[in-house]
N, C-alpha and C positions, 0 to 999 in steps of 0.2 A: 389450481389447475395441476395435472397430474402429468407427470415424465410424455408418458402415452398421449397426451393433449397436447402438449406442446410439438413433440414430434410429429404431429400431425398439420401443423400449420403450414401451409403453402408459401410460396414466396409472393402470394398476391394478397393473400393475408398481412394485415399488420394491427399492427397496436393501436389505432387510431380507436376503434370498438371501446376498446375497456380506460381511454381515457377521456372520449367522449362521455360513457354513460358516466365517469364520477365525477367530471367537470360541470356537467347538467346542473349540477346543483353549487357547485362553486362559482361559475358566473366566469369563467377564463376561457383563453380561446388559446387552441394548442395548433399547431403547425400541423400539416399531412407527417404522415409516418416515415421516414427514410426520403424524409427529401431536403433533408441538409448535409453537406458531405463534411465525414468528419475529421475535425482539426488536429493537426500534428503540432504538437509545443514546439516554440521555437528553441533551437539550441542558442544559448547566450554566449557568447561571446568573449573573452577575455582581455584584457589588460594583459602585455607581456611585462614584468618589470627585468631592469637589469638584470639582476641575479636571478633571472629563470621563472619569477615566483608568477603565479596569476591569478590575475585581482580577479574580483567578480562583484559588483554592483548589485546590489537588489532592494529594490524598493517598496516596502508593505502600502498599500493605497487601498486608498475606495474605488470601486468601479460602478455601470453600470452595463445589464447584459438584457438583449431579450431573448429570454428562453423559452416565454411564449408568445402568442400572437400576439401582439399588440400590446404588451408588458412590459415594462420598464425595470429591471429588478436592478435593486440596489446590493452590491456583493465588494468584497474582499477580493485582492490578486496581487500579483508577485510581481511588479514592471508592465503589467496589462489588468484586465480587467476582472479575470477570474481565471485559478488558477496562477500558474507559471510559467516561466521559461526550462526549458529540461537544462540542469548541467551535467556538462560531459568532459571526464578528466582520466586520463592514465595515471597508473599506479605508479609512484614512485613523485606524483609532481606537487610539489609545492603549492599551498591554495591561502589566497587571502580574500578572506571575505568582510563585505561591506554591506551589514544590513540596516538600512534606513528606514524608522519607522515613521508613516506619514498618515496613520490613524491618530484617530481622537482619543484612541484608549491604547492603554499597554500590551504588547503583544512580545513575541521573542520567537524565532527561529531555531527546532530543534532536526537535526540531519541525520533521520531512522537508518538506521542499518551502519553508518560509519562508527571506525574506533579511531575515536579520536582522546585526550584529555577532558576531563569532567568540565574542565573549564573552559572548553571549545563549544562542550555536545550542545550547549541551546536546550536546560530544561527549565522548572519553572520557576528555579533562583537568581537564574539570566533576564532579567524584568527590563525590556528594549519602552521606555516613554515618549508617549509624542514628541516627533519633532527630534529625536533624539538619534543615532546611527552608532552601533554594537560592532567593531571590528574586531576579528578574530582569526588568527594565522595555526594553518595548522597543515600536517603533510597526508598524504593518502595513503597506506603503505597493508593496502588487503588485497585479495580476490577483487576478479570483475565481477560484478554486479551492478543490479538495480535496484537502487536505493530510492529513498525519496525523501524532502523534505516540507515538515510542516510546521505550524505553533505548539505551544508545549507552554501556555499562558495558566498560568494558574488557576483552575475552576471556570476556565473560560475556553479550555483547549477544542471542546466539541462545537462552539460557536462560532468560533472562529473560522475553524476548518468548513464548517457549515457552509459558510458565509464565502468561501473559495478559496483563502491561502494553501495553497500543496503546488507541487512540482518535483520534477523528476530529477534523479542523480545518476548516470552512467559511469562505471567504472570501468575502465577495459584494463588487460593487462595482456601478456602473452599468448593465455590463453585466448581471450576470446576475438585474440587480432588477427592469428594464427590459424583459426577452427575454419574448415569451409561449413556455412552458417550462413545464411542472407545475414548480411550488415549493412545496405541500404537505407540509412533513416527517413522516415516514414514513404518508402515505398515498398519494400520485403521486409522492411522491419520496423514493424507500427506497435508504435507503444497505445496503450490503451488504460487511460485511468478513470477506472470504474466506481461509479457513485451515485445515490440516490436524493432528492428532493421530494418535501410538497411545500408549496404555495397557499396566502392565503388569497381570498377574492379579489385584490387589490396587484395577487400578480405576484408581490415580493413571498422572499422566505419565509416559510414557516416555522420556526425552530422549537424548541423546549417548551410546552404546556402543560403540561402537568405530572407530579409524582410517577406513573406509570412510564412517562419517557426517560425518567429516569431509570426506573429500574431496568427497564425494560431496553435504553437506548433508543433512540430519532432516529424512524426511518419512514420513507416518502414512498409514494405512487407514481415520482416520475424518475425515471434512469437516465442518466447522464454519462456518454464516455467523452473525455477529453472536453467535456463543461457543454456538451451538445446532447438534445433529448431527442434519443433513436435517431442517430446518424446514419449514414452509407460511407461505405467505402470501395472504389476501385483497386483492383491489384492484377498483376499478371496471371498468368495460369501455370502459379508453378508451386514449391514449395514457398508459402508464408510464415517467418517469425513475429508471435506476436507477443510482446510484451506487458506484461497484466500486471497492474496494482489495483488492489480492492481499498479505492482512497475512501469510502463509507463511513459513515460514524459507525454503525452498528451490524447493520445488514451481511450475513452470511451467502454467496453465491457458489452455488454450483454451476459450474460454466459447461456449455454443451453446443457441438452443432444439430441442426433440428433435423438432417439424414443419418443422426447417430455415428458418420465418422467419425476413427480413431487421428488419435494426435499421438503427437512425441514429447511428453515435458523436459525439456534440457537443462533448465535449471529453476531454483526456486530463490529465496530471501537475500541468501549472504555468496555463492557459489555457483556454477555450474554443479550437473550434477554427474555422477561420475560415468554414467552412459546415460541414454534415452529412456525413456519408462512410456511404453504405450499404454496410452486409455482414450478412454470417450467420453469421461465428466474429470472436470477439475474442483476441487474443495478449496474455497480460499474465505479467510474470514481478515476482519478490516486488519488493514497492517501489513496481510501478507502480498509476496510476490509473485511467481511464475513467467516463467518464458516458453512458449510451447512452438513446436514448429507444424502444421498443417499442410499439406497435399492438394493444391487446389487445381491440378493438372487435367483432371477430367471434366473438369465444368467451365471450358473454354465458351464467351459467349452465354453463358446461365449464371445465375447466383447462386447461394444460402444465407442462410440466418446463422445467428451468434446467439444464443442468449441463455437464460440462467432458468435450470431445470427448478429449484427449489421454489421460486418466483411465478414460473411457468410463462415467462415474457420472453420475447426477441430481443437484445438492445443493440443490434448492427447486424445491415443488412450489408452483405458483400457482392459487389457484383466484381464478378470475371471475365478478365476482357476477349473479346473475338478475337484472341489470336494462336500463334504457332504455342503447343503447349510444350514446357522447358522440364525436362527429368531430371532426377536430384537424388543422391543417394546420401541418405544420412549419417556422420560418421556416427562408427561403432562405440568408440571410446571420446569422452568429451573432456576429462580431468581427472586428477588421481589425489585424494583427499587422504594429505598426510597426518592431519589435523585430530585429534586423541584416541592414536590407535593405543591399544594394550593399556584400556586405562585401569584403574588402581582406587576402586569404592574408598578415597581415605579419609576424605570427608561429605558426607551426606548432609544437605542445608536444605529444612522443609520451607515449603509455604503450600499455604489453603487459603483457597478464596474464597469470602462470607459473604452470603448475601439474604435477608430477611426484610421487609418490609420499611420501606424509608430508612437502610441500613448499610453498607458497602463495605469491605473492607479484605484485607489481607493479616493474617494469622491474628484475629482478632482487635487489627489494630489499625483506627483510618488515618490518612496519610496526614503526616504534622510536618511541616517546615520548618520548624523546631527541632523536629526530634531525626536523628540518623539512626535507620532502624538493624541494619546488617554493616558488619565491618570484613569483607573479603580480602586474601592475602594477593599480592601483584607475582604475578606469572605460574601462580599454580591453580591444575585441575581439582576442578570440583564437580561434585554431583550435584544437582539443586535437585529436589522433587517437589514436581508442583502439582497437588491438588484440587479436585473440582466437586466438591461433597453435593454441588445443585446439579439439578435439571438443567438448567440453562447452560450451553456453551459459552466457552471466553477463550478471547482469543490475549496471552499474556508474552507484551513485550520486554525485552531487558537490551535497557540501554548499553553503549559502550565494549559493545562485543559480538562473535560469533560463536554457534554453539552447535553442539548435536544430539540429536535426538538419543537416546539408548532402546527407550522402550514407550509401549503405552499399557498399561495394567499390564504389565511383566511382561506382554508379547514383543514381537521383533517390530518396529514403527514402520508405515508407509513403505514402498517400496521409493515412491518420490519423495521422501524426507532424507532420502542418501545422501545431501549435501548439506551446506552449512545454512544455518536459520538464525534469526533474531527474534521473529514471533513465532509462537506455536498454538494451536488453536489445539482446548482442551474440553471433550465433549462432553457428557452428561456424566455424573458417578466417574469418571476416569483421572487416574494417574498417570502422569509424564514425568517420565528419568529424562535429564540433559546433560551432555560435560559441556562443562562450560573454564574457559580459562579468560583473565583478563590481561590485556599488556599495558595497560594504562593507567594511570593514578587520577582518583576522583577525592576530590575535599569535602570537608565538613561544609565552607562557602559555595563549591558548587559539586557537589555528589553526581551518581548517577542516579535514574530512576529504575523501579520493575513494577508493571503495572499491566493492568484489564487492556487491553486495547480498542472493547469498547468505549466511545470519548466520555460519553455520558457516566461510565462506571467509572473511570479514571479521576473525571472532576469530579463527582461526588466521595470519591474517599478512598477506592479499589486500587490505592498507589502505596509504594513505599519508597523510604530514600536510601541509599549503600555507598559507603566509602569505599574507594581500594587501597591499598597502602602497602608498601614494602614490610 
């Protein structure tokens, strides 16, 4: 379906069409289209301990969910049943985490976007065994953001995630306590974690079939925000913040409203960004973040659709309530990003990602748990350039830091890439400059990772491992 097709969909229109006819032959029974409202993660709670610190509980389990009619799906979650609880912590505060694993198989807790110590991050030398609970103390000491955490299981990480372990990480600091900004949690400021499934006849998950999902990455026929397929949501009629994670294995979205409103992205991965950048499609590929803030002051009493141009689907219907409509002036300046100004090319670190035929890898080399592939220096700038010599886009994470953009094939990057980032999505034939600095030491026992953040490309090989060291 085309940009044009979609924009054309009414709000009486829904998705119900294009999952009946493919269900026809799978034998499942899907719910009407926008008639479950959609779920806000619960914020967890903390443990105060004496000394300030706060604990946090988390428990990997089995669940089950029905995500279609009459289905009983068997899934993965974080203290519930799919998915997680969001946590929410200010910068400066002391965190002690307790993650207990209550599967039948090995799993482990990696915390995307945080810098913390290698031996905090949760990658996939942190091996959490049934029955088993991984505690780990560490402090918050970055930018607000929205981070999030998932598994980072060995050749297992896109199953996993599949299967529903993710959840959200809030950061707040000055800035973003400060900003006039909707901060209302899930009512002007709705987090939305975006993902895809398919089913097979029996209702449960359909995960990894064959060679092609590998190369290719797992992706599904039915959209999920916040572990609900084709939600609603109610909000006032005013300005809306909505907070976007593209929690997907694979799946590339271009986010759009279906009357082609402009939005304001305020911030992305690692930062606010340094003012507002108007548009009317968002690019986010699995990994990445955004926060954008929305004008919904004129559709008091009417709706719109959400949903993803590339795709040409709605995945949240918004309805706006009958009332007094609330005006909102968006500030001008939102952060000032002091982070590698006047950098200094003094050292350049390549990588290129390979990819041929039942093949995966980064600068010709797939990932060994054995082997420490980069040895990086603690507290200085560097350039990485990261290479994309395929046709396929990838979207490549690097643990343990924040970074900036320089360029994309020699041009100036994004106009919304002006703040800080963890993943960067690298499209066809294209090169990415990033400064990147570390403040954290990672070991030869527990390194950081850099890798595909497609999950499917990740566990088959598209990873590497890096120490940092004084």
């Amino acid at each position: 379906m085309k940009r044009r097709d979609f924009v054309k969909l009414g709000l009486i229109t829904s998705w119900s069409t294009f999952l009946n006819a493919d269900n026809t032959k799978q034998k499942i029974s899907v719910f009407p289209s926008f008639s479950k409202p959609l779920a806000i993660p619960p914020i967890l709670k903390p443990k105060l301990l004496k000394d300030g610190t706060k604990e946090y509980n988390l428990n990997v389990q089995e669940g089950i969910v029905e995500f279609l009619n009459g289905s009983k799906t068997k899934t993965y979650g974080v203290n519930i049943d799919f998915l997680g609880p969001t946590i929410r912590v200010n910068k400066n505060d002391t965190l002690k985490m307790n993650v207990k694993n209550s599967l039948k198989e090995e799993t482990v807790i990696h915390w995307h976007g945080l810098k913390v110590l290698g031996k905090n991050d949760g990658g996939p030398n942190r091996s959490i065994h049934p029955n088993d609970t991984w505690t780990t103390k560490f402090q918050i000491n970055q930018r607000s953001s929205m981070c999030w955490y998932h598994p980072h299981t060995h050749e297992k990480t896109g199953e996993q995630v599949f299967k529903g372990i993710s959840g959200l990480f809030i950061i707040d600091d000055e800035d973003s306590l400060n900003l006039d900004i909707p901060k209302n949690y899930g009512i002007d400021d709705i987090p939305l974690v975006v993902q895809d499934r398919r089913f097979d006849t029996q209702g449960q998950f359909l995960y990894k079939q064959s060679m092609h999902d590998t190369m290719m990455g797992v992706t599904g026929n039915f959209s999920l925000i916040n572990g609900i397929v084709d939600p609603y949501v109610k909000v006032s009629a005013k300005n809306i913040r909505f907070r976007i994670l593209n929690g997907s294995n694979a799946r590339i979205y271009r986010f759009m409203f279906n009357d082609k409103r402009a939005f304001y992205q305020i911030a992305g991965d690692s930062s606010f960004l340094p003012k507002p950048v108007k548009m009317t499609t968002l690019l986010l590929s699995p990994g990445e973040r955004a926060e954008i803030l929305v004008d919904l002051s004129d559709l008091a009493g009417k709706g719109i659709l959400f949903g993803d141009e590339l795709g040409g689907k709605p995945l949240l219907k918004i309805f706006v309530k009958d009332e007094k409509s609330q005006k909102y002036e968006i500030p001008k300046k939102l952060t000032t990003i002091n982070e590698y100004k006047n950098i200094i090319e003094s050292n350049v670190r390549e990588f290129e990602l390979n990819i041929r035929p039942g093949w995966l890898a980064i600068n010709g080399k797939q990932m060994d748990m054995k082997r420490i592939d980069e040895v990086v220096p603690l507290g200085k700038t560097e350039i990485w350039r990261i290479k994309n010599p395929q046709r396929m886009p990838h979207p490549f994470h690097i643990h343990g830091c924040s970074f900036k953009i320089i360029s994309r094939n020699g041009n100036k990057p994004y106009l919304n890439e002006s703040g800080l980032k963890d993943t960067v999505l690298l499209l066809s034939n294209e090169t990415v400059d990033i400064a990147i600095k570390f403040e954290y030491e990672s070991t030869k026992k527990y390194p950081y990772m850099y890798h595909c953040h497609i999950l499917e490309h990740e566990d088959a090989g598209m990873m590497g491992q890096f120490i940092v060291k004084k």
